[in-house]
N, C-alpha and C positions, 0 to 999 in steps of 0.2 A: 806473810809468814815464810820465811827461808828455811830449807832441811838440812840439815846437816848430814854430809856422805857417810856410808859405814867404814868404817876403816881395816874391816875385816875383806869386802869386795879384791877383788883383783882387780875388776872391770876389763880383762881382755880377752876374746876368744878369737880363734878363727875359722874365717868362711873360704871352704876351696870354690873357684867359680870358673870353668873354663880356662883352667893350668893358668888362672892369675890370682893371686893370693891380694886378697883385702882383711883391715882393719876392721872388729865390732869394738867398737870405744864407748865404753861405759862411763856414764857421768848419772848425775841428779837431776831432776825436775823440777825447777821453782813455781810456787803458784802467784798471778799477781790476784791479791785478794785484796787490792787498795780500793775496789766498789764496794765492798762484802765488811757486814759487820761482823762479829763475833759470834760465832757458829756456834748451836747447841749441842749437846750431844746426839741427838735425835737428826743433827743435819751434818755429823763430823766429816774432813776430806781426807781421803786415802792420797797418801805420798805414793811416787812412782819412780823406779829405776831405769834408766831409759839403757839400749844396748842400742845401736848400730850398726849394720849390713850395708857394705857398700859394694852393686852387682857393676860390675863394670860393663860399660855398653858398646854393641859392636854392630853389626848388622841390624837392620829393623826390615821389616816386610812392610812396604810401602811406606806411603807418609798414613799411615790412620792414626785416625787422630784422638783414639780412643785412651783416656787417662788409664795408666795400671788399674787393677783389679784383684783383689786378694779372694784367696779360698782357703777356709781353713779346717783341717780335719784329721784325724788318723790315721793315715796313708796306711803303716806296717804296723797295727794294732797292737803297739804296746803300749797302748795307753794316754799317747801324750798326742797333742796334733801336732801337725804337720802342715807345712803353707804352700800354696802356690800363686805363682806372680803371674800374670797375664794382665796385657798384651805380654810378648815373650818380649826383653829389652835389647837381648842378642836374637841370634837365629835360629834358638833350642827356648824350650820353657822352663826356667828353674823349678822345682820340688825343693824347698828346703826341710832338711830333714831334723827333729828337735833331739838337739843333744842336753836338754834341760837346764836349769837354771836361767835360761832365756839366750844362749845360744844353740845356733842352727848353722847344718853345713850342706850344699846342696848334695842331694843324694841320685838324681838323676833328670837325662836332658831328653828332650822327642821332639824330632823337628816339626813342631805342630803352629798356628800363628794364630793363636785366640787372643779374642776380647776379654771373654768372662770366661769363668768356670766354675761349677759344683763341685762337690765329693759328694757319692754316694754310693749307694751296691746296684749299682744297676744292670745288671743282668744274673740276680739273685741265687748268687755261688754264698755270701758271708763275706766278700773281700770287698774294700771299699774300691771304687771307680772311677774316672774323673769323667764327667760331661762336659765337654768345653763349644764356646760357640766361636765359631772360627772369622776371621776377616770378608771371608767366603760370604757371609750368612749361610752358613750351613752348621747345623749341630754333628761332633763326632764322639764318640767315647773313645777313651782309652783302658782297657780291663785290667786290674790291678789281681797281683798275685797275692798279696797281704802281708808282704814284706817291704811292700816300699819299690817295685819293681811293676811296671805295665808294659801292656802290649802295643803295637802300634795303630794309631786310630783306624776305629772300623775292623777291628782283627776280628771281629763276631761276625763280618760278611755285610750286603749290602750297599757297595760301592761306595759314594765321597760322602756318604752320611745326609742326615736329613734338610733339604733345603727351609730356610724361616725367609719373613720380608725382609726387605731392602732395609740394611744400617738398622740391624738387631745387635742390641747394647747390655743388654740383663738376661739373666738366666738365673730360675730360682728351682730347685726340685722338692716335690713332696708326691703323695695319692692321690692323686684330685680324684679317681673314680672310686678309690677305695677296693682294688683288685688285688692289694697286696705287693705293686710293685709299681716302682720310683715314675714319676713323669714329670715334665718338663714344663717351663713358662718363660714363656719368653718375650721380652718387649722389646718392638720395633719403632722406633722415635719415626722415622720418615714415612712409616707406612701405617704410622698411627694406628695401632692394634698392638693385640696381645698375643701372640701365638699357643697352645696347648699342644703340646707333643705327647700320646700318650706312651705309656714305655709297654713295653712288648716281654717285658723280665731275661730277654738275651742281649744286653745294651744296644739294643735299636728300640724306633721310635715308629709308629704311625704317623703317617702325612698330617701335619699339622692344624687344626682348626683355628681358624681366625677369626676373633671378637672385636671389632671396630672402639676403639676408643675416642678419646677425643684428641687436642693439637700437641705436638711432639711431647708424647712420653719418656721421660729420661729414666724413669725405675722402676722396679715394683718390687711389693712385702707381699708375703702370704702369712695369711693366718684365719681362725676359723671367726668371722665375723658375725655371725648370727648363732652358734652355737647350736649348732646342729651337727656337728662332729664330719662334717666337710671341708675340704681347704678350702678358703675363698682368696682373692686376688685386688690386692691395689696398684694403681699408676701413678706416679705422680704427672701432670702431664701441663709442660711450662707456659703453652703460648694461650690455653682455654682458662689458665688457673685454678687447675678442680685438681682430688681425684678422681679418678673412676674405679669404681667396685664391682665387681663381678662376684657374684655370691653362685655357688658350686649347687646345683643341685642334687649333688654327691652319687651320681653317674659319671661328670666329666663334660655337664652341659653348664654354663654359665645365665646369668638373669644380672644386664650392667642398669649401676645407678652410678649418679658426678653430685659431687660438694667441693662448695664452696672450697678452696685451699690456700688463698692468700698470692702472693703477689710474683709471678714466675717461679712458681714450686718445682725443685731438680731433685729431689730425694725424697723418698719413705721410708720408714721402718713402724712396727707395730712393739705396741707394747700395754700392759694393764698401768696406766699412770694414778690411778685410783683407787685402786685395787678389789674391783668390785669384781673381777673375775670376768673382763669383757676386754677384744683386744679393740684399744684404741689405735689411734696414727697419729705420727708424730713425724714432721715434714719440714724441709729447711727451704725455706724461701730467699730466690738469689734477688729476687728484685726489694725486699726489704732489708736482706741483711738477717734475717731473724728463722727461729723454732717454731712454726706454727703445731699444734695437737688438737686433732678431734676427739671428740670422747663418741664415744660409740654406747647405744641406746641396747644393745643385748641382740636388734633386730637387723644387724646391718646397715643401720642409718645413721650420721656421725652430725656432728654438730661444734661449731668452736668452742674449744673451752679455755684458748688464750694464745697471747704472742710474745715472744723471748726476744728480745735484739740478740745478734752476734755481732761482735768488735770488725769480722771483716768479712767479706764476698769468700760463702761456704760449698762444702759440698758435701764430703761423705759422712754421715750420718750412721751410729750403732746403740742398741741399748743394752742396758745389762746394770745390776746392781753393784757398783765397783765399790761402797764402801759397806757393807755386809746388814745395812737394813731394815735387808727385806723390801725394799722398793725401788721399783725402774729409776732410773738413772739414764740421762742420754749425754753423749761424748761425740761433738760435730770437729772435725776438719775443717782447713782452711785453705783455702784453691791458692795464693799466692802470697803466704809468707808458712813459715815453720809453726805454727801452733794449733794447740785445740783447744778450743772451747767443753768442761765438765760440770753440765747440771746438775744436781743433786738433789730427785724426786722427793717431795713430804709425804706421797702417800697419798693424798689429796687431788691430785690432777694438776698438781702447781711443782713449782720448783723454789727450794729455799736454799740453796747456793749456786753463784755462776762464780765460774774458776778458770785460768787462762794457762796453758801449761806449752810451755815453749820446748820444741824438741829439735830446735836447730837454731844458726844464724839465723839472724831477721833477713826474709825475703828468700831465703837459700832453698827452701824445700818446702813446697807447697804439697800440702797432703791428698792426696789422690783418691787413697782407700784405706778402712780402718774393716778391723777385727775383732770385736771383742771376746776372748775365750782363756780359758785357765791354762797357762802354759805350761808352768812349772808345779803342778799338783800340791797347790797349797791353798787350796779352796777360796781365792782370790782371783777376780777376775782381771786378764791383762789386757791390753792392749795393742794390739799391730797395725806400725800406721806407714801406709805405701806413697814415695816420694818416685818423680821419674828414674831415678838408680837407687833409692835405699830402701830398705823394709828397718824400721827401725821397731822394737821392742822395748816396750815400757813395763816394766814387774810392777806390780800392784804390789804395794807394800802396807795392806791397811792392816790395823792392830785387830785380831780376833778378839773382840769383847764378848764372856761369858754370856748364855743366854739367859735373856730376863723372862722372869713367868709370866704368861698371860692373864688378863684382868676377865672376870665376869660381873656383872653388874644387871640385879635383877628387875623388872618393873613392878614397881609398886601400884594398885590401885586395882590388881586384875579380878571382875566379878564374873562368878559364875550362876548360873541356876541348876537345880537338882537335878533336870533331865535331861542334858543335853550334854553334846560333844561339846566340848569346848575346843575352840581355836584363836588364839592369841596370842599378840608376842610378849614372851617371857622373858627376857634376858637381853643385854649386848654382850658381845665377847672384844676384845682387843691383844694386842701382842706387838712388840716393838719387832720383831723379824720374822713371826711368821702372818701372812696377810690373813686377816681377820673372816675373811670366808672359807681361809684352808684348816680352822681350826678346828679342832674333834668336841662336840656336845655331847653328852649326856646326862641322862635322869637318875641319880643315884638313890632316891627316894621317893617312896607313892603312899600316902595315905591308901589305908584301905577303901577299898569298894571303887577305886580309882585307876585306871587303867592306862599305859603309853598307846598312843593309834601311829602318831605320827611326829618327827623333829626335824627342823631342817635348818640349816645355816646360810643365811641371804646375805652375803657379805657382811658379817659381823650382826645383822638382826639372827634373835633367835625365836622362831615360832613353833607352836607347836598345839598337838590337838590329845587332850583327855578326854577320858569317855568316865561321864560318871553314872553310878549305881542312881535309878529312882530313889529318891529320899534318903536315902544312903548316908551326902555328907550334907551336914549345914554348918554354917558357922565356916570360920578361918581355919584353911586349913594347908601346910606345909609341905612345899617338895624342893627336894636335896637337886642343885646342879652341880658339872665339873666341866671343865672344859680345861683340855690339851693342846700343848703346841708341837710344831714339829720336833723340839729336841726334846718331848717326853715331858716335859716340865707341864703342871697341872694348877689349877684355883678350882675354889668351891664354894657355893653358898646355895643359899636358902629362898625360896621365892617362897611368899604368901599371898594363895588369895581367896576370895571371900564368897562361899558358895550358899545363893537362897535361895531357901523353898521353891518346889516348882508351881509354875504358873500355866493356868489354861491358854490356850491356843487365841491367837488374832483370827476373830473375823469378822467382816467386815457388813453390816447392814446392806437390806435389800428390800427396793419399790413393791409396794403391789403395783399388779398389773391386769389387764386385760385382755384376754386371747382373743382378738380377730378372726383367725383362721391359722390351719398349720402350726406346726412346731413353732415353739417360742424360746429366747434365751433370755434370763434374767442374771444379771452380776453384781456382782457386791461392790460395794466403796473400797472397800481393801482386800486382796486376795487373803488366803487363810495364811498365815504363817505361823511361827513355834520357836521358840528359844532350843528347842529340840528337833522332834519330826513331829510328822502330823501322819499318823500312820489307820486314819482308818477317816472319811469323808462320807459322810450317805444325804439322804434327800429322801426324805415320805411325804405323804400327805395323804392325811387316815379319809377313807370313802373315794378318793379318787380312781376310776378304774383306768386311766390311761399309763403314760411310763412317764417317772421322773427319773435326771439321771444330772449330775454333778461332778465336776471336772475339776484337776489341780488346781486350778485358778479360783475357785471356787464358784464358776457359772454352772446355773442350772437350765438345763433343758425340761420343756415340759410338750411332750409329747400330746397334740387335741386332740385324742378318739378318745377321749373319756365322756363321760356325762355332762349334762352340762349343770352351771350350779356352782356357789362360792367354794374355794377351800383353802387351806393354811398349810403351806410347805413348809416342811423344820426341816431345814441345816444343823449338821453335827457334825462337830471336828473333834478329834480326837487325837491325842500326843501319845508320844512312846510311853508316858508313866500312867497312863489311861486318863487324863485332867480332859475335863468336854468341853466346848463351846457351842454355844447352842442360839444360831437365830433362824431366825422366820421370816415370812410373807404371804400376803392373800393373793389367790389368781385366782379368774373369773371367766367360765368358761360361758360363753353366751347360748342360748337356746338353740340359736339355727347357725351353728358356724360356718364362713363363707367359703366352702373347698370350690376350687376352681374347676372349672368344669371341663378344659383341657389344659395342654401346656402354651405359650403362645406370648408371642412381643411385639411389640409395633415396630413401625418399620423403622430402622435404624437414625437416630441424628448423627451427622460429624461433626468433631472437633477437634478444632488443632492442637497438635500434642507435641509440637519442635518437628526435630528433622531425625527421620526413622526409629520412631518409638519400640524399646525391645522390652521395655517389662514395666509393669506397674505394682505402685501399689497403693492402697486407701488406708484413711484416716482424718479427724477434727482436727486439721494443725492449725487451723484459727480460732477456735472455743469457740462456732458459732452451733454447735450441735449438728453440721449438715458436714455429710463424709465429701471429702476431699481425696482428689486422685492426683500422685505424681509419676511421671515419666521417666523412665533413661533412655534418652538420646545417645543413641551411637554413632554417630555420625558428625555431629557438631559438636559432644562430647561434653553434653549438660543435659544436668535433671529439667522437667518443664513441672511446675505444681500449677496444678489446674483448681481452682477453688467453687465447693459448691456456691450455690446460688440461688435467691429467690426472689423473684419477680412477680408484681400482681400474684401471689399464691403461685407461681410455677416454678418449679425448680428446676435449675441447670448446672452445665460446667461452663465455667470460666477460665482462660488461660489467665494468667495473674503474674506468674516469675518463672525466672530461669536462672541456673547456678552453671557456673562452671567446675566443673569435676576434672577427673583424669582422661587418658583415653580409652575410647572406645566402652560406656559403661554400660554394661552387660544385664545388670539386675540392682534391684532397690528395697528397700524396707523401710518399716517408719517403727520408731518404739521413743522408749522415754528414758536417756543412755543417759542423761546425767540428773535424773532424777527432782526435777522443778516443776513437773508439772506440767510444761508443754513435751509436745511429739516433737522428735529429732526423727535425721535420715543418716544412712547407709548405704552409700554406693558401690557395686564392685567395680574396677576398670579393667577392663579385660586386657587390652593393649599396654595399659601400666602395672598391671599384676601386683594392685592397691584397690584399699578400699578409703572412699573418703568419707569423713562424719563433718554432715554438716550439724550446728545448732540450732533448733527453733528457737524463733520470738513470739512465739504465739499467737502470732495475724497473720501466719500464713508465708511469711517471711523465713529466709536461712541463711547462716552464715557459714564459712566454710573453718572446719576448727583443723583440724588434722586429715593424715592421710599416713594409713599404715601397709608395709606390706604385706600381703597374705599368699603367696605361693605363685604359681603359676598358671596363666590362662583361666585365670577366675574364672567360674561358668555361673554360680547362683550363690543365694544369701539366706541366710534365717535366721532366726533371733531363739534363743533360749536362755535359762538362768543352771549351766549346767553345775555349778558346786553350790548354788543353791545359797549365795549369801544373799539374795533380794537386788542383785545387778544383772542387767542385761548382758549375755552374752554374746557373741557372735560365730557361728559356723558358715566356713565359705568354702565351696566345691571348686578343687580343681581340675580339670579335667588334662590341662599340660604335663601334670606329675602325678595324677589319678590319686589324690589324696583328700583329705579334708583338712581345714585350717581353722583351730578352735582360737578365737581372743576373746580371753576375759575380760570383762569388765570391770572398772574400777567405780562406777557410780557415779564418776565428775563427767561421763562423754570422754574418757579416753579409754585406751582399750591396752593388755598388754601384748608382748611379740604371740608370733601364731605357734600353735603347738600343732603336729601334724598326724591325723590319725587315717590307714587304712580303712579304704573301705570298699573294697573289690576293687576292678578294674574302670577305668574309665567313668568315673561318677560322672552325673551330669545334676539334677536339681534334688537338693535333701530337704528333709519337712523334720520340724521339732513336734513329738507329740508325745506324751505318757501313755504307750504301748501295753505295756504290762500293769497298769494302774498302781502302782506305785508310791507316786506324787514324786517322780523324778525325771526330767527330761531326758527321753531317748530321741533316736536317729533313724531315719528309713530314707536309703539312695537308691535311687537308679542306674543301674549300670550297663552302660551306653554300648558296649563291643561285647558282653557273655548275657545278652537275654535275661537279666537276671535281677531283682531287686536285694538290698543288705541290709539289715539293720544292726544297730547299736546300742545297744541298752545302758542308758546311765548311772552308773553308782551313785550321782547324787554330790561326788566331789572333784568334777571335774573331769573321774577316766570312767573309760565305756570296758561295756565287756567285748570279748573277741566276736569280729563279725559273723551275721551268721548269714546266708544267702538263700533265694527262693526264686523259683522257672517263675520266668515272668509272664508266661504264655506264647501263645503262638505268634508268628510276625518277629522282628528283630529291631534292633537300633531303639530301645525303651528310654523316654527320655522325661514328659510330661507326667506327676503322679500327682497326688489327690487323697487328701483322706475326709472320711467318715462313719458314722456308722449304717450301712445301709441298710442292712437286716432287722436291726431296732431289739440286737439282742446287747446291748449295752457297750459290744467290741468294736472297737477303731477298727476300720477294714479301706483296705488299699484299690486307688484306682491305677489303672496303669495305660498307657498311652503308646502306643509304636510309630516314633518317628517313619521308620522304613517299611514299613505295611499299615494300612487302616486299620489294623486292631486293637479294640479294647480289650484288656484283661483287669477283673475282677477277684481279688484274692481275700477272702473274709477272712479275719480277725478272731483269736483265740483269747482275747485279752491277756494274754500272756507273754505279748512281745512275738509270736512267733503264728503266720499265714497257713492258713488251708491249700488244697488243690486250686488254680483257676479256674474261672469259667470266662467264657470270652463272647465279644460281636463285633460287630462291623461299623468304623466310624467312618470319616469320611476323609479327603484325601491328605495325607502328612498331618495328622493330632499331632501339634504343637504345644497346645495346653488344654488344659481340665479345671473342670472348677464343680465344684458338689455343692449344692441345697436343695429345698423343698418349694420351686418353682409350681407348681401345683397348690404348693399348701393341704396337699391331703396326708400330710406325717411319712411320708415317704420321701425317702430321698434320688433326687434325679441325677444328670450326668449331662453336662455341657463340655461339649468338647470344639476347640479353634482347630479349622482345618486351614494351613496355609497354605495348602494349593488350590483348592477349591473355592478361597475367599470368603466362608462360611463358618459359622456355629451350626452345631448339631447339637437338641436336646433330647435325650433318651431318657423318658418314665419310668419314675421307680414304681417297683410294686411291694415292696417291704421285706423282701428275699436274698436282694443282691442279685437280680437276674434283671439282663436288660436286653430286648428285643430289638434287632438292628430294623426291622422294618417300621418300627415304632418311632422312628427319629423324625423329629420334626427341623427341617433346615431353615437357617436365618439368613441372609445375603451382610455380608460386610465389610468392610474396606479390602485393601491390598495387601495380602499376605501375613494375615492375622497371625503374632506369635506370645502376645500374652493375653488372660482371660483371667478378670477380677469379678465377685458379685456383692451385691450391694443394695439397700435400697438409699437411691440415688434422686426418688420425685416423691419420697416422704408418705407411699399411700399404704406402707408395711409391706412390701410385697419384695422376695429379689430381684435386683431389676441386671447387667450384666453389661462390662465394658470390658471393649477390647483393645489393644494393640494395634493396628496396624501398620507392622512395620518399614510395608512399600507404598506408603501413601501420608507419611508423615502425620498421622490423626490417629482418634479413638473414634471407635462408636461405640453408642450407645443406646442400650437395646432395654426398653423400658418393657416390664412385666405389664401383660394385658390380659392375665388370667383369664386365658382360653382366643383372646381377640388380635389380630394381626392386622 
């Protein structure tokens, strides 16, 4: 398609340069679009008017060899940018200054010899600045008056400006610490790193921090990769073929990750090619000729989503939506003839036009550096493309087509029942210019007794939660949507959906049984559930004098000091519209029940557990009904699954497999994540600042599915269902950014990105338990550097209430915690552990979510872990504590108060620097039996209960 010139144009202006007067020669842009079929409107190309700048060239500082570099910006804030050229082509830096309609004249010279340069405010007066990185590697500023006039580098003081490594080539500026003022990024190709300058808000910088990248980086893009409202940092980096990602911990510390990038990648830029509201990367590969794009997971983690050929050996690389939309667009340069290559985004992660636009003789002007930004204020984006003497300007000339209204389209099929929240997707939205996740939802109609809680817009899904009245609605019933685009333009329609009767609560059948001795727990086939809530749980059984007591899950405890003699425990569950479910079971209390007559284990077996075991945990991940223990190996940097076992009637551990994980895995858990029926694992890796899921197969077996990132310096893991849809969730402590990292579960074993929530200082291991009874997962941490434990109380959809804190006792450095109920007044009550003094602290339980006074004793040297049961079997609960200095467990005897006597401890001898402590019964004879860690001696032991015998 050829364009035809306007005949209105002049096409001539002029550029003063160094008292030599040059030619801007305006002509037309052809497209060759002989690959290219017949374009839809949905994928139309903007024509382009090209203008020419030719700087005449005189002196250069050195031979560097660094191709020009464009900066474009504001200079003297009337609106319009302004450019600058660097490397300098004479022995001043031109400023050109925007006389509009796409001519420029330079406005001023400073004898300065940069590579790259910024605009920005940097030493936070309002007046834009320029940062330039000099031949030197040294960054200087120049402070601008806001007319288009600066001072001379360094006039804020500080002598030659801030030195960076060796052959630093790029300079990006944004907050990386979020202080409110500009700081710097800098890649250095030879010294393979990224530099961080942070700014000081008087245009000086801090001495630079350096992030090791990998083999010669040629660029980098900022943008916020994980969405977490931090700048994060790409490289492109040509000889490793990756980038590398530095994601911001939004202080100004970085966490680097490398992908895959294709085949000597020289350039990055970021951009949403999808439009899902996540920035992807978009990279021009010199050793293929081609566009590579990762699409980016929401979490900072990118993945190919495809490869572009280009016609010739490219370089500079920009994006921006140049034919009006509404979607990325990339425009690549050509290192040694005159053109560019213009993709034309569908929206989709793909590109449904490539277009070839010639801005010179063939061969004449190879493009250096491109620009893309509005020059001439006509809400069209232009383009400036830097030749070794030209800046040539191209006016975007695309036709402003009216805006079209946005589409809603509602789901059909959606059922409700009478008592519950409802949450469902209701709707997609779309829009040809504005992206389908910037658009505005609303409910403009509510059946009575029906209420909004919640609406959100998921890139074009629309979801959203009703709260309806008990019995209130049945039957089909109608709600009004509307959705807005950014130019005010609106659609509306109608969603129908279908609300029945309510239904009693899920629960799940349970064994009779027979007490042996001690507390017992009985569980159901299925936890209790509810199309609603289940707001009220109890457990009787008429004549029984001892305690029964029943938990979220629906497991019942049954307390043996009762009489002894048959009886019938009824379970009730009860929903928000009061509907019950009601089952049962017989427990069987024997005549002479067997309390043990002290506390006591035999002397320890070993078993190899890999190489330096840091934490365990138990479960059947073979279906043979005998508990299985796995390990994380921090050291060799794999789980070890150790499988029970029975031999002639004797039961043991077996070593069986070993998985490779990330590094250094810190801690582990077992649960059922994609919901089949066998146990899955969850590893944190400390050194990788991931957690990995592997799959069960059900014999004990795993395979490695994913691996997510969850913050930094993971320190421990647990498992909850905290919005309560019947998916495992995941909490993991960090103790490198003192937060916690909540992934949801999805039900299939995967998880989504982490969400991060305070929770005092320095957490160290957190425990899921329902505090406040509830029936909704709360949070209790330990906090490592203020003595102090935190807890969090779950709403039930995901967010906790504001932390609340409690004196952890005497001794400091609290690290090991422990729940149960000691006292046997129905309240979860907290153990507490001090790494840095031998103390236990004891904090009973208000069943309210919120801890008493301590009481404290004496364990033994560095309590590393805790672990609570009824080792005795007298319905009291005891207190095992790993000492890893000492090489020992200690057991301290409950006596049903929550009081525990340090001189009452009875000590166990165990491996090398015992640091995790799991219990269990482990030789099938119903009794706790207690495995440990030991993480200086690559083994567990295992300490079998001998009620009373050693």
């Amino acid at each position: 398609m050829r364009l035809s010139p306007d005949p209105q144009s002049s096409g001539i202006s002029l550029l003063v340069l160094s008292l030599t007067f040059s030619f801007a020669i305006a002509r037309y842009l052809f497209f060759d679009t002989s690959p290219v079929s017949a374009q839809s409107e949905a994928c139309r190309l903007p024509s382009f008017r090209q203008i020419d700048h030719k700087l005449e060239p005189q002196n250069r500082y050195s031979n560097d060899p660094i191709a020009p570099a464009l900066a474009c910006g504001d200079l003297n804030q009337d609106g319009l940018p302004e450019l600058v050229v660097a490397p300098a082509v004479t022995s001043d830096l031109p400023l050109l200054t925007n006389l509009r309609n796409g001519a420029f004249r330079v406005g001023y010279f400073l004898d300065v010899p940069y590579r790259d340069t910024v605009i920005g405010d940097f030493n936070s007066d309002g007046r834009p600045d320029i940062a330039g990185l000099t031949i030197f590697d040294t960054v200087t500023t120049l402070l601008g008056d806001g007319n288009g006039s600066f001072l001379p580098p360094n006039a804020a003081g500080e002598g030659r400006g801030t030195s960076v490594r060796r052959y630093a080539t790029t300079l990006r500026a944004t907050d990386f610490n979020r202080d409110g003022k500009l700081d710097l990024a800098v890649v250095s190709t030879l010294g393979n790193s990224v530099s961080i300058l942070i700014g000081k808000g008087t245009g000086n910088f801090l001495d630079p921090i350096n992030y090791e990248v990998q083999q010669n980086p040629h660029s980098l893009a900022v943008g916020d990769f994980n969405g977490d409202g931090a700048s994060d940092v790409a490289t492109a980096n040509e000889y490793s073929e990756t980038v590398s990602v530095l994601l911001n911990d939004g202080s100004g510390g970085f966490r680097l990750s490398h992908f895959a990038a294709g085949a000597l990648p020289q350039k990055v830029v970021t951009g949403d090619f999808n439009r899902d509201g996540k920035s992807d990367l978009a990279i021009v590969n010199r050793g293929y000729n081609s566009v590579t794009v990762l699409r980016n997971d929401g979490a900072g983690s990118f993945a190919f989503a495809g490869r572009w050929d280009l016609p010739f050996t490219s370089g500079p690389i920009a994006v921006a939506d140049f034919n009006r939309d509404g979607k990325d667009d990339l425009i690549i340069g050509h290192q040694y003839e005159g053109t560019l290559t213009l993709f034309l985004g569908d929206g989709n992660g793909s590109f449904c036009s490539q277009s070839r636009l010639q801005i010179g003789a063939a061969s004449c002007c190879p493009v250096m550096d491109l620009c893309a930004i509005d020059v001439n204020s006509d809400g069209n984006v232009d383009v400036l493309a830097a030749s070794e003497s030209t800046v040539s300007v191209l006016l975007n000339e695309a036709a402003t087509t009216p805006n079209a209204a946005p589409s809603i389209t509602p789901i059909s099929g959606v059922m409700a029942a009478g008592s519950i929240s409802l949450t469902a997707t209701i709707a997609t939205v779309s829009d040809t210019e504005t992206p389908a996740g910037s658009l505005q939802v609303e409910v403009t109609a509510l059946p009575p007794a029906m209420t909004l809680s919640d609406l959100t817009n998921n890139n074009g899904t629309i979801r959203a939660t009703f709260v309806l009245g008990c019995g209130a609605l049945i039957g089909e019933q109608t709600i009004g949507l509307k959705v807005t685009d950014a130019g005010g333009l609106s659609a509306s329609t109608t969603l129908k959906i279908t609300v029945a009767p309510n239904s009693a609560p899920i629960l799940g059948a349970y064994p009779d049984v027979v007490l042996g001795s001690g507390n017992a727990t009985v569980s159901p086939t299925a936890k209790p559930s509810d199309n609603g809530s289940i707001t009220s749980l109890t457990a009787v059984a008429q004549g029984y004098s001892g305690q029964l007591s029943v938990n979220a899950d629906g497991v019942v405890t049954i307390t043996n000091n009762g009489n002894a003699g048959r009886y019938l425990a009824v379970i009730t569950a009860t929903d928000n519209c009061g509907a019950p479910k009601i089952a049962s079971f017989n427990f069987t209390i024997p005549s002479t029940p067997n309390v043990c007559s002290a506390i006591g284990f035999k002397e320890a077996v070993s078993v190899d557990a890999g190489t330096s075991p840091q934490a365990l945990a138990s479960g059947d991940v073979n279906g043979d009904g005998l508990p299985d223990v796995v390990a994380a190996n921090r050291d060799s940097n794999k789980v070890t699954v150790l499988l029970g076992a029975s031999e002639g009637g004797v039961r043991s551990l077996r070593t069986a497999f070993s998985y490779d994980v990330g590094a250094n895995p810190r801690a582990v858990t077992i649960k059922d994540f994609d919901r089949d029926g066998r146990l899955d694992l969850a590893v944190v890796n400390r050194g990788a600042d991931t957690v990995t899921i592997l799959h069960g197969n059900g014999d004990g077996s795993f395979a490695v599915t994913g691996s997510y990132d969850c913050g930094n310096k993971p320190f421990s893991i647990a498992v909850g269902d905290f919005n309560r849809d019947g998916k495992a969730d995941l909490v993991i402590v960090n103790d490198g950014i003192g937060s916690l990292a909540i992934l949801d579960g999805n039900g299939d074993g995967s998880f989504g990105p982490p969400r991060y929530l305070y929770a005092g200082n320095s957490p160290q291991p957190a425990l899921v338990a329902d505090l406040n009874k509830d029936g909704k997962d709360d949070l209790v941490v330990a906090n490592y550097s203020t003595n102090q434990v935190t807890t969090l109380l779950g709403y039930g959809d995901g967010s906790f209430e504001n932390p609340r804190t409690f004196d952890a006792g005497p001794g400091w450095a609290p690290s090991p915690i422990a729940l149960g109920d000691l006292n046997n007044d129905g309240n979860l009550d907290l153990v507490v552990g001090k790494t840095g003094f031998s103390q236990i602290s004891v904090l009973l339980g208000f069943g309210n979510g919120s801890f008493g006074f301590y009481t404290a004793f004496l364990g033994g040297l560095e309590p590393q872990s805790l672990v609570v049961a009824d080792f005795d079997e007298d319905g009291k609960l005891d207190v095992a504590v790993g000492n890893y200095q000492s090489n020992s467990v200690t057991v301290f005897q409950g006596n049903g108060t929550g009081n525990y006597d340090t001189l009452k401890g009875v000590y166990f001898n165990v491996g090398l620097r015992p640091l995790s402590l799991l219990s269990g019964d482990f030789n099938g004879d119903n009794k706790p039996d207690l495995v440990i860690a030991n993480s200086g001696a690559s083994s567990l032991s295992l300490l079998l209960n001998g009620c009373g015998e050693r």
